[in-house]
C-alpha positions in Angstrom: 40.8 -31.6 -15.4 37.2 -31.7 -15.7 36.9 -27.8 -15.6 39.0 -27.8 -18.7 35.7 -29.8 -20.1 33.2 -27.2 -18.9 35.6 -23.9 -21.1 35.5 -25.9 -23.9 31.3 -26.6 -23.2 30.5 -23.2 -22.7 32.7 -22.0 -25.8 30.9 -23.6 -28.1 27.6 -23.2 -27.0 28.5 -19.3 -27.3 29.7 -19.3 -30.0 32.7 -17.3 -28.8 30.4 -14.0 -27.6 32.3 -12.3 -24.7 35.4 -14.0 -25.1 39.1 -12.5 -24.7 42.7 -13.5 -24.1 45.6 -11.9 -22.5 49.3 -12.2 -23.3 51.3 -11.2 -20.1 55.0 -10.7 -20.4 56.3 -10.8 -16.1 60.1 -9.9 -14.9 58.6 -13.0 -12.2 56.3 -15.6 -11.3 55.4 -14.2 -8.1 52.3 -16.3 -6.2 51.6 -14.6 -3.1 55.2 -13.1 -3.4 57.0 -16.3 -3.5 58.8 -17.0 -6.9 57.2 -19.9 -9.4 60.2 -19.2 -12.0 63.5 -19.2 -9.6 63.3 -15.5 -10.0 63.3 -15.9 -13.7 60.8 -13.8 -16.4 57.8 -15.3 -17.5 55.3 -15.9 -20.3 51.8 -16.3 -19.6 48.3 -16.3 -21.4 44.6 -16.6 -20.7 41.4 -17.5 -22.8 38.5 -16.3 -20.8 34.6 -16.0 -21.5 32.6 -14.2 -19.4 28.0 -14.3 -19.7 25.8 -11.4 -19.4 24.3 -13.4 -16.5 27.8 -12.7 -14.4 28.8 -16.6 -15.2 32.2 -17.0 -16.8 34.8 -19.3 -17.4 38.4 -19.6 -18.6 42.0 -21.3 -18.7 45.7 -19.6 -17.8 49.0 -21.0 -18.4 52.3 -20.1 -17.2 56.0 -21.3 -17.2 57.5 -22.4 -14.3 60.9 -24.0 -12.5 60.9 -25.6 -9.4 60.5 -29.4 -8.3 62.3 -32.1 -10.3 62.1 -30.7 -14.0 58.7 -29.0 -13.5 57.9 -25.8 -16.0 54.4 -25.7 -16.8 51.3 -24.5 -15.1 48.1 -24.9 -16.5 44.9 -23.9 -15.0 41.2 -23.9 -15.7 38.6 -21.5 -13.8 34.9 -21.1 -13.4 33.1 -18.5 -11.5 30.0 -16.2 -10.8 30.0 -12.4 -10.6 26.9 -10.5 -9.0 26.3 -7.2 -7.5 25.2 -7.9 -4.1 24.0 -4.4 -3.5 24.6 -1.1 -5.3 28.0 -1.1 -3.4 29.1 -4.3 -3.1 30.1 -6.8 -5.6 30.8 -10.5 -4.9 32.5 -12.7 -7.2 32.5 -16.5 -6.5 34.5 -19.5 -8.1 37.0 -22.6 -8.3 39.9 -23.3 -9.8 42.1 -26.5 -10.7 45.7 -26.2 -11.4 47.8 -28.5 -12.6 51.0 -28.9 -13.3 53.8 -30.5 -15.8 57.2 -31.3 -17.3 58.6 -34.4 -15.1 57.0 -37.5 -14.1 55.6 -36.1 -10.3 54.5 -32.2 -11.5 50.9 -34.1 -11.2 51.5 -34.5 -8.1 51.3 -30.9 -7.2 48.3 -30.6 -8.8 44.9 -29.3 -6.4 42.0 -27.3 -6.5 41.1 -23.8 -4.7 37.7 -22.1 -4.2 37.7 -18.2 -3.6 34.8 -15.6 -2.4 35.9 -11.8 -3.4 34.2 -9.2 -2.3 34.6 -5.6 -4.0 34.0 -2.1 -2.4 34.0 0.9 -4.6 38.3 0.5 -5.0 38.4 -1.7 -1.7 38.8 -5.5 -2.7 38.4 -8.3 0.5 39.3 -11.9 -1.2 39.3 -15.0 0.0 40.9 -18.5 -0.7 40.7 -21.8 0.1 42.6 -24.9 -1.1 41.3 -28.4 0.5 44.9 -30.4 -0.9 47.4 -27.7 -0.6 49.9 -28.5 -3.7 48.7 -32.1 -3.7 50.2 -32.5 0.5 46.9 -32.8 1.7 46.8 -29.8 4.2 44.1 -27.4 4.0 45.1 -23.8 3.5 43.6 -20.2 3.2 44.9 -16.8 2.0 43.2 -13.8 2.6 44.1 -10.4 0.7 43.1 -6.9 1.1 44.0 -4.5 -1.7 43.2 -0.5 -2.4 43.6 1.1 -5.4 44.4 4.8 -5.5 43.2 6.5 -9.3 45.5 9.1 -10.3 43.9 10.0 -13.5 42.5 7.6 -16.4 45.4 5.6 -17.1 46.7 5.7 -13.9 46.2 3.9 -10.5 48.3 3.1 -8.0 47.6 -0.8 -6.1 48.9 -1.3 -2.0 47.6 -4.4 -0.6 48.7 -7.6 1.8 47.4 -10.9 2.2 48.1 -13.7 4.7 48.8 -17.3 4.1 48.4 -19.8 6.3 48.4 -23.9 6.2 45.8 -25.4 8.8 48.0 -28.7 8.9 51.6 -27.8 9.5 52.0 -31.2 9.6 51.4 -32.0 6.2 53.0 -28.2 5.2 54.9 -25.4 6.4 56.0 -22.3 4.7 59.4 -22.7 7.0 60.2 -24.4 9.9 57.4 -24.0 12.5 56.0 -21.6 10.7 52.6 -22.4 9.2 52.2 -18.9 8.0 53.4 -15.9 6.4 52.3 -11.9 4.9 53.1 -11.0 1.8 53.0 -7.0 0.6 52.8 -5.1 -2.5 52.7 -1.4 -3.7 52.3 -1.6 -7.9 51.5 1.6 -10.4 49.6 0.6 -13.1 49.6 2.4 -16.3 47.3 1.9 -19.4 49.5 3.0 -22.4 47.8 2.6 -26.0 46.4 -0.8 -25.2 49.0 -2.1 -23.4 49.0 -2.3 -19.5 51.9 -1.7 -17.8 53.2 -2.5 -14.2 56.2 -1.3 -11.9 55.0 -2.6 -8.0 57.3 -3.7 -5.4 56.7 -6.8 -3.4 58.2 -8.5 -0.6 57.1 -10.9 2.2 58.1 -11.6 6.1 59.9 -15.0 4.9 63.2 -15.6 6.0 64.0 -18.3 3.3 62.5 -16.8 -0.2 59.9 -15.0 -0.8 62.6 -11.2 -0.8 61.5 -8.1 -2.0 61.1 -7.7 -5.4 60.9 -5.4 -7.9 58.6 -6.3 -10.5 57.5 -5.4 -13.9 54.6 -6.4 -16.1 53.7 -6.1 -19.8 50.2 -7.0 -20.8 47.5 -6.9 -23.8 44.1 -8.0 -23.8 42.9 -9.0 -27.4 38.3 -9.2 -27.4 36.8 -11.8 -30.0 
């Protein structure tokens, strides 16, 4: 939690310069393509702040269902952003999420670190989590995305990414499987401050994890 204690630091001493929030309305909780809602719509907001020195930092929150009685996510962020040269971005950072709603939900509870790296519309990221969902097995995702502009308020989004657990002792996507790929194609429109989204996703999963069409309201609100 102590990343909650360095948003509410840097608020204040800003005195609320660069900040926003975003409502998101989602047909599903999709994480890597795997369903956080039990295929259910979600509600989700963010309070972010982000420095003119590339610094920022922020907080997201989400319903959820799974575990014993489990339906809330709440997650605090901080990270760096810097042009590395006059074509390549990197953006560096960590994140705790934490979970609640039954007695174990903190249980699940862990950290990640990430390292993106940007390319014109080509985005390479990178993620690591030491305590995969509190099991204690490290884990890694990488994702490769391109988008496509179609004209101003339109772009079209095809990536994949890989998960994979480097204990599959301590956790397994499925049996004796200690990986999995997960795709998406999404068109993204920007309609009178709203953004809108209509992607399809699906992953190699035999389990969950099905392909999914999915929709997405958001708005962004600056302070």
């Amino acid at each position: 939690m102590k990343y909650f204690f360095i948003i509410i630091l840097f608020f204040s001493s800003s005195a609320w310069a660069g900040t926003s929030s975003t409502v998101t309305g989602v047909s599903d909780y999709l994480f890597n393509g795997v369903s956080q809602t039990d295929e259910k719509a979600a509600l989700q907001v963010s309070l972010d702040w982000a420095g003119d020195n590339g610094m920022y930092v922020g907080a997201w929150g989400s319903n959820v269902k799974f575990g014993e009685g489990t339906n809330l996510e709440a997650d605090a962020y901080v990270g760096y952003y810097t042009a590395l040269t006059s074509t390549i971005n990197l953006d560096v950072g960590v994140a705790q999420y934490t979970y609640h709603g039954a007695d174990i939900s903190s249980d699940y509870n862990y950290a990640e670190a990430w390292t993106k790296f940007n390319y014109g519309n080509t985005n390479l990221n990178l993620w690591y989590a030491w305590d995969y969902f509190g099991t204690g097995a490290g884990h890694v995702i990488a994702m490769i995305t391109q988008t496509f502009l179609v004209s101003d308020n339109l772009s079209i989004i095809a990536g994949a990414d890989i998960s994979s657990s480097l204990d599959e002792d301590k956790w397994s996507w499925e049996t004796n499987d200690k990986n999995y790929i997960h795709w998406r194609v999404t068109a993204q429109y920007n309609l009178k401050g709203f953004d809108l989204s209509l992607g399809i996703e699906g992953t190699d999963l035999d389990t969950y994890g099905d392909t999914t069409l999915l929709f997405t309201v958001a708005r962004t609100f600056d302070f």
